[in-house]
N, C-alpha and C positions, 0 to 999 in steps of 0.2 A: 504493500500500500504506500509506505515512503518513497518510492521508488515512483510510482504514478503519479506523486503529490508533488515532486521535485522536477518530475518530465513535463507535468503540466505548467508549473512554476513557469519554470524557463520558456516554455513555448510563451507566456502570457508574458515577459521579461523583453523575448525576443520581437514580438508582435508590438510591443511598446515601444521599444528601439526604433524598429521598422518605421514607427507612425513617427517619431521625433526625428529620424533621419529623414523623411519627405516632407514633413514642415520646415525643417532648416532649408534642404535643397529649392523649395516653394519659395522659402525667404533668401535664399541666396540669389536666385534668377530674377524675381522681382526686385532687389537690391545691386542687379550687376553695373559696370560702368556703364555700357552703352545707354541701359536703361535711366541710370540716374543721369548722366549727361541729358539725355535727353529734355527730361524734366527741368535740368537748369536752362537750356537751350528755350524750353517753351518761357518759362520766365524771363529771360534775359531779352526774348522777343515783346515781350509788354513793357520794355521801357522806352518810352519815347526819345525821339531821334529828332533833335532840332535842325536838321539838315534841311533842304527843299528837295526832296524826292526825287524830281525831274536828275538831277546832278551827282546820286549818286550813286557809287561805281561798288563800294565794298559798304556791305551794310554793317548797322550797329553790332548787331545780334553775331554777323560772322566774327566783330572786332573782339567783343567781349569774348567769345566762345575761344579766339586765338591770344586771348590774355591768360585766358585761363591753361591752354594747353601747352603755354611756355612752362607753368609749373608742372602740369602734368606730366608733360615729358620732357621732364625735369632739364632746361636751359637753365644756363648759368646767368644768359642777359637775353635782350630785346633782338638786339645786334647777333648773337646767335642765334637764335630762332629765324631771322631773317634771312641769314643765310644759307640754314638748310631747307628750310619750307616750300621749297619748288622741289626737292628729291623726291621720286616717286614713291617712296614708302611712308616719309613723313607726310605724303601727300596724300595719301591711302588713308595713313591715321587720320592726316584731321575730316577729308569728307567724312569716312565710317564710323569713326568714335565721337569726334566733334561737330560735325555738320556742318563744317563750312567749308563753303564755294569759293570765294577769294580770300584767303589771309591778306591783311595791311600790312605794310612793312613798317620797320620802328617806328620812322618819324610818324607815319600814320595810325598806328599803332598808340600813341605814347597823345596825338593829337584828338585822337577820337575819345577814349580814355578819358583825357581829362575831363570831357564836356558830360561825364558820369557822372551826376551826385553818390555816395558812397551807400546813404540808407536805400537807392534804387537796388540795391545787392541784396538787403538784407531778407527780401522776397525768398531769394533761392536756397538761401540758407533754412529759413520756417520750411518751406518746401519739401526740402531734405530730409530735416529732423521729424518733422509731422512722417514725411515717410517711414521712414525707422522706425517712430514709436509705432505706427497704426500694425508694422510687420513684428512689434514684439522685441527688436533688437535688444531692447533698452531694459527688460526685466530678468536676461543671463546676468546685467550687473547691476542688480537692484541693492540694496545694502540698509541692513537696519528700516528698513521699509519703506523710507523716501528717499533715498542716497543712490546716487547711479554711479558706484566707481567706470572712468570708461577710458581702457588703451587707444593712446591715441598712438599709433604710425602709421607714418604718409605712403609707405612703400607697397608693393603689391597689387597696384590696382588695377592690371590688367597684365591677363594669364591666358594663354593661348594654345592648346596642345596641338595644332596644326599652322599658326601662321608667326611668322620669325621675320625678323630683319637680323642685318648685322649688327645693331646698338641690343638687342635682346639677353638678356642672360638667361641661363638653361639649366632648367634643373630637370635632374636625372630622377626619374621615381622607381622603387624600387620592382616593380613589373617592368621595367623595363621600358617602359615611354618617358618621352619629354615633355616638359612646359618650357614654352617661350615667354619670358615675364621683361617689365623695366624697375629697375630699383630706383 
C-alpha cells in the first residue's frame, strides 16, 4: 500500500511540475524580447512628433526604438552604433527585434532625442511593469508579503538556438546544441 501511496504521490508531484513548467514557459513567451519591444514600440509611437509630416524622412518612433537598441546591443556611443547600422545583420536586428525602417545617425539621433520630454518615456516603463505583474513575474520575489526582492541584470536578453552573427557569444548546452546570445 506504501508503495501505491508514494507512486501516486509523485505522479500528483510530477503532474504539478508539469503544470508550473507551462505556466512559466506561457510566461516566458508572452515576456520574450521581441514581444516586449514590441509593446515599447507601440508606446513610443503615441508620442507626438513636432515635426511637419510632409518633411519627414526617419520617424520618431524609428529614432527612439534606435536609442534604445544602442543599449541593447550594447554600443559603447552614438558614433558606434552609426557606424555599424547599415551591416546587414545589425540590420536584420533592428527591423526584426526593433522595428525600425530607417535608423538616424548620431547627429540625428542625439537631434531628435532631445525634442523628447523624458516623462513621454515613463508610459513604456508602466507598460512593462503592468506587464510583468499581470504575468505573475513579480510574486517568485515577493518577500514578507509586500516586499519584491528583484535581480536586476541587463544581460541575456536575446537567445537564439538557430540565428548567430559574428558579435554573438555561444553557449554550449549540455545535449549538445547551441544558443547564440549578446552579453
Amino acid at each position: 500500500m506504501k508503495y501505491s501511496f508514494r507512486l501516486y504521490q509523485q505522479l500528483l508531484d510530477e503532474r504539478e511540475m508539469s503544470k508550473k513548467n507551462d505556466y512559466r514557459k506561457k510566461r516566458i513567451d508572452s515576456l520574450s524580447a521581441p514581444r516586449l519591444l514590441g509593446w515599447i514600440r507601440e508606446v513610443f509611437s503615441n508620442i507626438p512628433d513636432g515635426r511637419h509630416s510632409d518633411k519627414v524622412v526617419i520617424s520618431l518612433v524609428d529614432a527612439l526604438m534606435s536609442g534604445l537598441a544602442v543599449f541593447g546591443l550594447k554600443y559603447l556611443s552614438l558614433l558606434q552604433f552609426d557606424e555599424h547600422q547599415s551591416e546587414p545583420v545589425i540590420r536584420h536586428n533592428l527591423k526584426t527585434l526593433y522595428g525600425v525602417e530607417h535608423a538616424p545617425c548620431d547627429t540625428q539621433m542625439r537631434t531628435l532625442l532631445d525634442s523628447v520630454e523624458p516623462h513621454d518615456l515613463d508610459q513604456a516603463f508602466m507598460e512593462l511593469h503592468q506587464q510583468a505583474e499581470q504575468e505573475g513575474v513579480f510574486q517568485e520575489y515577493e518577500y514578507l508579503g509586500k516586499y519584491h526582492l528583484v535581480p536586476v541584470d541587463g544581460t541575456g536578453h536575446y537567445c537564439s538556438g538557430s540565428v548567430d552573427c559574428p558579435q554573438c557569444c555561444v553557449k554550449k548546452k549540455t545535449n549538445g546544441t547551441q544558443e547564440f546570445y549578446y552579453q
